[in-house]
C-alpha positions in Angstrom: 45.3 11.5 -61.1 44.8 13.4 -64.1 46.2 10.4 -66.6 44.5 7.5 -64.7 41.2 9.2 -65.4 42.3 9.6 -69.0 43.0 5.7 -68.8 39.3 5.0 -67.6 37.9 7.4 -69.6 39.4 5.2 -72.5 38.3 1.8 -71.4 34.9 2.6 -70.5 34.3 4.3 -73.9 36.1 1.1 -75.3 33.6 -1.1 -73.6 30.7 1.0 -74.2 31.4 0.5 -77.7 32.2 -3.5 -77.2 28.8 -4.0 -75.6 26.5 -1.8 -78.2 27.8 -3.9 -80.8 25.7 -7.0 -79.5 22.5 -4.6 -80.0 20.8 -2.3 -77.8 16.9 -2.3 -76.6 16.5 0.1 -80.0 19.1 -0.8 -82.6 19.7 -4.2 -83.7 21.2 -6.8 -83.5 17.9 -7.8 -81.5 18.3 -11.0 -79.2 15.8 -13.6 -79.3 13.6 -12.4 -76.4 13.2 -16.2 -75.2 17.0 -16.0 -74.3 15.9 -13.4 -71.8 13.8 -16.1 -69.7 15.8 -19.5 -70.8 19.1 -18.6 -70.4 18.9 -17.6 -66.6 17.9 -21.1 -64.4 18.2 -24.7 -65.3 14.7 -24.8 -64.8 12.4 -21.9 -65.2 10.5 -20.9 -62.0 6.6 -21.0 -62.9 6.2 -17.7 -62.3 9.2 -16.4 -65.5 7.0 -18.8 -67.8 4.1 -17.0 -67.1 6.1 -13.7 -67.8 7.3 -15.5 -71.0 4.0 -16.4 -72.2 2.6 -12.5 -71.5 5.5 -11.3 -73.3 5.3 -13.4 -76.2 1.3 -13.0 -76.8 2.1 -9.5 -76.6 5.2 -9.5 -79.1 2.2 -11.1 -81.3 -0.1 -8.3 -81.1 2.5 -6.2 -82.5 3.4 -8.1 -85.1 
C-alpha cells in the first residue's frame, strides 16, 4: 500500500509539473485566448461567439 502511494505520489507530481510547463492562468506561456472558443466545435455555437466577442472587447480595455 505504502509503495503504490509512493508510486502515485510520483506521477502526479510528474504530471503536475508536465502540464504547468504549457502555462498556467498566472505564469506564461499564455495561450491565445481565441484557442479557448475555436478549438472546441467545428462550428461555434452563436452563443460562444458572443462570449468571444465579450471577452475580447474586454481583453481591450485592459490593454
Amino acid at each position: 500500500q505504502a509503495e503504490l502511494e509512493a508510486q502515485l505520489k510520483v506521477q502526479v507530481a510528474e504530471a503536475w509539473k508536465e502540464a504547468v510547463s504549457h502555462g498556467t492562468l498566472t505564469e506564461p506561456p499564455f495561450l491565445d485566448v481565441k484557442l479557448m472558443f475555436e478549438d472546441v466545435f467545428a462550428e461555434m455555437p452563436e452563443h460562444l461567439k458572443k462570449q468571444q466577442a465579450k471577452l475580447l472587447s474586454l481583453r481591450g480595455e485592459l490593454s
